[in-house]
C-alpha positions as CSV (number, residue, x, y, z in Angstrom):
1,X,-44.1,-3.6,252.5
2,X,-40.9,-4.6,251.7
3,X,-38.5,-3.0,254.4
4,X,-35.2,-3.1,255.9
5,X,-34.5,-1.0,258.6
6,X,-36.8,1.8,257.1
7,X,-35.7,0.8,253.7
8,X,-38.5,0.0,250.8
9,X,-37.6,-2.5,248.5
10,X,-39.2,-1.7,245.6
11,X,-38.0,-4.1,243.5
12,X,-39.1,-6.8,246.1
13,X,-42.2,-4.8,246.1
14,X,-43.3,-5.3,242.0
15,X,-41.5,-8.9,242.2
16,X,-38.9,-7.9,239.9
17,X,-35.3,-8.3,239.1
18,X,-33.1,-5.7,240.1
19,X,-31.8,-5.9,236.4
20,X,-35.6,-5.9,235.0
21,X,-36.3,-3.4,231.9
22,X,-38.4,-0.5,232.1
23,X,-41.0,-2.3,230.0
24,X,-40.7,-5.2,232.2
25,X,-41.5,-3.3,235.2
26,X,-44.5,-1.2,233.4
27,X,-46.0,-4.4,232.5
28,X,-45.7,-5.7,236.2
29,X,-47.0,-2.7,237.3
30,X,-50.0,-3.2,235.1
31,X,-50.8,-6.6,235.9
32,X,-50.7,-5.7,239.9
33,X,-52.5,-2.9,240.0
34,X,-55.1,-4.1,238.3
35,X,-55.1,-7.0,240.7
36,X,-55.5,-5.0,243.9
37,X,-56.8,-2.0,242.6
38,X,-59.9,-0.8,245.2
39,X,-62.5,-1.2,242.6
40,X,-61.8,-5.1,242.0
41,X,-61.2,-5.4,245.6
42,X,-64.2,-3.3,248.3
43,X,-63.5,-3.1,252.0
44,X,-60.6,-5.1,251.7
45,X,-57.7,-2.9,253.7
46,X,-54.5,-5.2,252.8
47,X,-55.6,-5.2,248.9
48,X,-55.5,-1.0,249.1
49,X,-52.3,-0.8,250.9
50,X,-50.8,-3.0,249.0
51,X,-52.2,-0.5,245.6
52,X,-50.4,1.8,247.2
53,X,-47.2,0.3,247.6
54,X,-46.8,-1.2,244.1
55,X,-47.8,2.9,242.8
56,X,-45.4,4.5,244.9
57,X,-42.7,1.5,244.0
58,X,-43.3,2.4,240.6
59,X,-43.6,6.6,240.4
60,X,-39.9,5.6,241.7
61,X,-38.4,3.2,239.1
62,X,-40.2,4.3,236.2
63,X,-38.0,7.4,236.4
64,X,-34.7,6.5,234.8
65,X,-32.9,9.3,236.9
66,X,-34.4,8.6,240.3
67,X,-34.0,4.8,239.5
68,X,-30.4,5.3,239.4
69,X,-30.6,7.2,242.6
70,X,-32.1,4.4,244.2
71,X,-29.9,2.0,242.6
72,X,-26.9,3.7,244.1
73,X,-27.8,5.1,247.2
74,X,-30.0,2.2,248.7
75,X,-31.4,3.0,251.8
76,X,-29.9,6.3,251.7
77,X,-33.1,7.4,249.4
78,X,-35.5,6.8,251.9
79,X,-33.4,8.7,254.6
80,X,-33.1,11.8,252.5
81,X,-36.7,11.9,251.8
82,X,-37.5,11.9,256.0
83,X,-34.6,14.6,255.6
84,X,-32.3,12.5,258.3
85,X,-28.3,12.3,258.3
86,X,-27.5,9.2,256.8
87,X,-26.4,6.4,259.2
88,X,-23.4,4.8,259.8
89,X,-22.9,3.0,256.4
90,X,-23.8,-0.9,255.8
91,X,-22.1,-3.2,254.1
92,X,-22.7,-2.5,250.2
93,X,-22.1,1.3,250.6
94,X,-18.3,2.3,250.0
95,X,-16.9,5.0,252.7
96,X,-15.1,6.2,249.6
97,X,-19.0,7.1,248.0
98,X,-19.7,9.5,250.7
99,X,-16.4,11.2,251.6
100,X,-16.1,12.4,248.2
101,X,-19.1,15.3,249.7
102,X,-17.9,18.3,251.1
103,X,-20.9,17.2,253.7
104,X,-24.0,16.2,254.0
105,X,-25.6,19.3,252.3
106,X,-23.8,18.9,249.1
107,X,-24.9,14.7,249.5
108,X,-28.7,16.0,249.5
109,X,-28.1,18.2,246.9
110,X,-26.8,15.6,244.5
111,X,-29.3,13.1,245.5
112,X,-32.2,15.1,245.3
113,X,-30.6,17.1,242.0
114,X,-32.4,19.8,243.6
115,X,-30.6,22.4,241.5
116,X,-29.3,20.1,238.4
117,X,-26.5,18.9,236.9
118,X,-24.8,21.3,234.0
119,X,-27.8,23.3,233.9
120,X,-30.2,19.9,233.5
121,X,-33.5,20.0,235.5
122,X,-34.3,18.0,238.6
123,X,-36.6,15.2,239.0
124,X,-39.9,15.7,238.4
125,X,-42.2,16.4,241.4
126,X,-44.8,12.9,241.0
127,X,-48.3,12.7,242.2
128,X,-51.1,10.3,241.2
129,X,-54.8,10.9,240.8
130,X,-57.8,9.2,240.6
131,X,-61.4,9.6,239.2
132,X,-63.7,9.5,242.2
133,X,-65.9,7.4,239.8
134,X,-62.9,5.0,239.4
135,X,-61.5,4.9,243.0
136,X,-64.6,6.1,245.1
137,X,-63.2,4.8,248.6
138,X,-60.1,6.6,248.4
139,X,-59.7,9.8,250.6
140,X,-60.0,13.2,248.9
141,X,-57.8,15.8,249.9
142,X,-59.8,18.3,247.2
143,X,-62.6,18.5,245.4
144,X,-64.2,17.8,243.2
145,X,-62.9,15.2,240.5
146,X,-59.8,13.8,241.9
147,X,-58.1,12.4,244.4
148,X,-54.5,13.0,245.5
149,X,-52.8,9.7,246.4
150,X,-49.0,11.0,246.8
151,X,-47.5,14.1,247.0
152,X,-44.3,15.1,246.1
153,X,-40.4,13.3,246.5
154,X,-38.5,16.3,245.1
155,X,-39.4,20.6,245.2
156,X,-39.2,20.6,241.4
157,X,-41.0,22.6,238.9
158,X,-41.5,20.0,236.6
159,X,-44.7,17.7,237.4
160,X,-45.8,14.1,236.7
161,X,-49.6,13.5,237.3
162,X,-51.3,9.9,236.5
163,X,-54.9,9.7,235.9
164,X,-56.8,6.7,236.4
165,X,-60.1,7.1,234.6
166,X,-63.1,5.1,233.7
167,X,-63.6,3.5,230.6
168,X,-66.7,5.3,230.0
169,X,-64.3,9.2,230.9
170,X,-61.9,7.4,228.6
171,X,-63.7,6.7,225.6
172,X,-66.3,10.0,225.6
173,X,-63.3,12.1,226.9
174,X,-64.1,14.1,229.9
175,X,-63.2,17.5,231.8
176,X,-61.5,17.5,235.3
177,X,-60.9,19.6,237.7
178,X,-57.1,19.2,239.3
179,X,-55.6,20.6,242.1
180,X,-51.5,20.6,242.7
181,X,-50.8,20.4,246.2
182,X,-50.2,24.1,247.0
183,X,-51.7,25.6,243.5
184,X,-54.4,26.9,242.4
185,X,-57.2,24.3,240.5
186,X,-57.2,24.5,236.9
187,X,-59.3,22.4,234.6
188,X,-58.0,20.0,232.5
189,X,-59.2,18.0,229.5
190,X,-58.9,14.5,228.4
191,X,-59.2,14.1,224.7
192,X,-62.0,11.0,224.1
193,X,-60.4,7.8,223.3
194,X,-57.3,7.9,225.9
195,X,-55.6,4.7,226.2
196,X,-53.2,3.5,228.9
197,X,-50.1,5.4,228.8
198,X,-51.2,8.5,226.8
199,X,-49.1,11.1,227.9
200,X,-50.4,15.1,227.4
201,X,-48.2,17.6,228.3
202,X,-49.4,21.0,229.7
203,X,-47.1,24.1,229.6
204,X,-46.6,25.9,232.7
205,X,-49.2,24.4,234.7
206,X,-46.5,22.4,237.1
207,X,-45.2,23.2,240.9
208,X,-43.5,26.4,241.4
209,X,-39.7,26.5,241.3
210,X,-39.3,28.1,245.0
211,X,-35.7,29.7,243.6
212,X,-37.2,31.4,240.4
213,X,-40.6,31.3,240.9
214,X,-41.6,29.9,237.7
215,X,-43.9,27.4,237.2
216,X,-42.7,24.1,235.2
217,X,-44.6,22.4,233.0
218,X,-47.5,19.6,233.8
219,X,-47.1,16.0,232.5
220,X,-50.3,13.9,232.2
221,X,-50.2,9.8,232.0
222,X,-53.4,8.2,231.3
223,X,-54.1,4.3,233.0
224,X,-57.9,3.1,233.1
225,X,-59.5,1.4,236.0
226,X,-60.6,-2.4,235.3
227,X,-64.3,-2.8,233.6
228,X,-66.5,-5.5,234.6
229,X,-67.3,-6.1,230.7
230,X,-64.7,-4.9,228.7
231,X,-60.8,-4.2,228.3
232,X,-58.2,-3.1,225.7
233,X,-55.8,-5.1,223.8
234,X,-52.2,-3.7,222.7
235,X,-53.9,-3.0,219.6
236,X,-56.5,-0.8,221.2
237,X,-59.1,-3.2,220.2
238,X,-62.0,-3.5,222.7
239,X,-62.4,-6.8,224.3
240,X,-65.1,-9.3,225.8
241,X,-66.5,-12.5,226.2
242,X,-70.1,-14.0,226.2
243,X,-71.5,-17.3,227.0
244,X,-73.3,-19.4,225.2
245,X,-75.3,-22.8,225.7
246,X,-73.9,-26.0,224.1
247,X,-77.1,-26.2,221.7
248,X,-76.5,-22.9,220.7
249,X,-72.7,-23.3,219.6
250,X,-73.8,-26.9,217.7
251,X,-76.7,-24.9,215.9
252,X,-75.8,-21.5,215.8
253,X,-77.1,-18.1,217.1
254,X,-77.7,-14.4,217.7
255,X,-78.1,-12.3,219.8
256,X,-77.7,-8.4,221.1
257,X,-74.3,-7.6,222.9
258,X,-73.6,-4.0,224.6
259,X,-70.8,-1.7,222.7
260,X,-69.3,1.4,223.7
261,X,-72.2,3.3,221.8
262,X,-75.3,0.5,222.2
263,X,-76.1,-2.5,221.2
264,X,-75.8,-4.4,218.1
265,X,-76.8,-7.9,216.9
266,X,-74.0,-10.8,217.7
267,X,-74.3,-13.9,214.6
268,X,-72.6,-16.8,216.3
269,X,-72.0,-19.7,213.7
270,X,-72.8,-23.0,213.7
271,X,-70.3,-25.3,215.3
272,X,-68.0,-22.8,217.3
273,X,-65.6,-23.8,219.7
274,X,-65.0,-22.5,223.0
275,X,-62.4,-20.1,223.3
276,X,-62.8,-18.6,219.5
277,X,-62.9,-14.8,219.3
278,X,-65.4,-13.5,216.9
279,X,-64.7,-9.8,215.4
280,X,-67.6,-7.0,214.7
281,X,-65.5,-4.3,213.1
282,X,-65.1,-0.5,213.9
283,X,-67.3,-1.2,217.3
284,X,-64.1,-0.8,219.4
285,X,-62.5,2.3,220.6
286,X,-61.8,5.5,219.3
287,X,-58.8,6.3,217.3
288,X,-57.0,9.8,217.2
289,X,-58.2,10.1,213.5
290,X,-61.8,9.9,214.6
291,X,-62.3,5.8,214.2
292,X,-63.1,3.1,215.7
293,X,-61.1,-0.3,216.4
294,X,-62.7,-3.8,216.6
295,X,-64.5,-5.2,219.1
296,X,-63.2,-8.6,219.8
297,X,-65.7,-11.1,221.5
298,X,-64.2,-14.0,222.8
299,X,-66.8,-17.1,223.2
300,X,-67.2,-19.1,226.4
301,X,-69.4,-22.6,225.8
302,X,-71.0,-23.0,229.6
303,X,-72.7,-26.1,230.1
304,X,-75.6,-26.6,232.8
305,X,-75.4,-28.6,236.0
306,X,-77.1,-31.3,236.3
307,X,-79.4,-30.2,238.7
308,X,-80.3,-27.1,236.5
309,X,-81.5,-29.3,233.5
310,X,-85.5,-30.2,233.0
311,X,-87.1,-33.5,232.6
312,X,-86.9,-32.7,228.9
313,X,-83.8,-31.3,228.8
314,X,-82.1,-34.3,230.4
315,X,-84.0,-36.9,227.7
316,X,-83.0,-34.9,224.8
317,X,-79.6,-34.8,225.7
318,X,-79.1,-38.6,226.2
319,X,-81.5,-38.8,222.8
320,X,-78.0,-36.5,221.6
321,X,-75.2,-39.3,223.3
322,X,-77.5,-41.9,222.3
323,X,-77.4,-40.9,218.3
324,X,-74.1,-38.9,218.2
325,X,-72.1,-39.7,215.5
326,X,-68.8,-38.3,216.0
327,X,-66.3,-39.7,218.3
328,X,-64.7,-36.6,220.4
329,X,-62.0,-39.1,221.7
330,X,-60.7,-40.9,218.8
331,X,-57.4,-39.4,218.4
332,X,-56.4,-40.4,221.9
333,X,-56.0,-44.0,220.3
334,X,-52.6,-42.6,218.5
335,X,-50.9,-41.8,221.3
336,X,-48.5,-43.7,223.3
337,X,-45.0,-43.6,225.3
């Protein structure tokens, strides 16, 4: 991890600016966990750990407020959370920023926000969970359902909870069981058709304030663990690709491809190209209304190796060269420096 002295660079940790957006580091995000996320990556220790970083770099800066914390306390953050007195401070932290404290009670207390600012609550206590069907090597601290990766920064009634489902929990919808550390379980339930970033909130089912003894409120965001098959668009459409043979893209073809809800009958035309996307409409995933997206299938021309082709094979396809008559490399001849 990205460290100084104790200190975790989180930016240095997503590989982003200091100055990125909050879209910018949501789509980093995205694109790394889903490159070391355990499912993609078995038995490999490094890929995990590193999951774990880029999740806890993010439950950090995709909170505005404790982003800002972090941005202006620096390694200070860190400290606070081990609940140590601050060191001497380094060069980029002003004597002037800490002397304006009465002491170091009323420094936690503004860092933290531990009792808010003008009546404004606190961060958001943050925890991330995962479908044992979608993160099956992680360690479970309860049962059954989910698994508790991080527990919480800040004692705050409020609650953010991320769910990492299947795509099979996320298209049928599905019924968990979660835990809060130091609650009782409750079950909860995902609507079918939840897409990355689907937020549900659920009243009064957060941490207990310890001051007032109320429980806050429980905030859900949805994110899907990678499919070997399929994925989703930013149009919710449901993606693949299939390969096909070089006769059949010159001729044509058909054949059955899986969907969400079974399989239907793929018509490949005559003289595709690798790399077109053909659509088979409302075979996608479920829309809050009830419908269906497209189903986008992207196709991939393989061709065999030499050493996989027949006798036959290999004399029809120099009967092909022999008698083709277009030439695949006469626009080369028009250019030039």
């Amino acid at each position: 991890m990205a460290t100084t002295q104790g200190f975790k660079d989180y930016y240095g940790i997503l590989g982003v600016d200091k100055a990125a957006s909050q879209e910018d580091i949501k789509k980093t995000y995205r694109k790394l966990a889903r490159k070391f996320h355990p499912d993609l990556n078995p038995n490999d220790s490094a890929a995990e750990e590193k999951f774990k970083e880029i999740n806890e770099a993010y439950e950090v800066l995709s909170d505005p407020e404790n982003r800002r914390k972090y941005d202006r306390y620096g390694q200070y953050w860190h400290q606070v959370e081990e609940g140590a007195a601050p060191p001497t401070p380094e060069p980029g932290f002003e004597e002037s920023e800490f002397s304006r404290y009465g002491g170091f009670e009323d420094f936690i207390n503004e860092l933290l926000n531990r009792y808010g600012s003008a009546g404004r609550p606190g961060p958001r206590t943050a925890y991330r969970y995962y479908s044992t069907a979608a993160a099956p090597d992680l360690e479970s601290d309860f049962d059954p359902g989910y698994r508790s990766v991080y527990h919480s920064y800040a004692p705050q009634p409020d609650t953010e909870a991320a769910f990492v489902l299947t795509l099979a929990e996320a298209f049928h919808g599905v019924t968990k069981e979660l835990a809060l550390e130091g609650e009782k379980p409750f079950k909860v339930r995902i609507p079918a058709g939840a897409k990355p970033g689907s937020r549900i909130r659920i009243q009064g089912q957060g941490r207990t304030n310890p001051i007032t003894q109320k429980r806050g409120d429980l905030y859900l965001t949805i994110d899907l663990a990678p499919h070997p098959f399929f994925a989703l668009d930013d149009q919710q459409n449901l993606t693949c690709t299939v390969s096909i043979t070089p006769d059949e893209a010159v001729l044509g073809t058909e054949f059955r491809i899986p969907t969400p809800e079974g399989g239907v009958m793929l018509k490949v035309p005559a003289g595709i190209n690798s790399g077109q996307t053909l659509r088979l409409r409302h075979q996608g995933w479920k829309t809050p209304k009830g419908d269906r997206t497209d189903l986008l299938v992207t196709i991939k021309v393989i061709t065999p190796k030499a050493d996989q082709l027949s006798a036959a094979e290999r004399a029809s396809y120099e009967t092909i060269r022999a008698n083709r008559t277009m030439n695949p490399h006469a626009d080369l001849e028009a250019y030039s420096l």
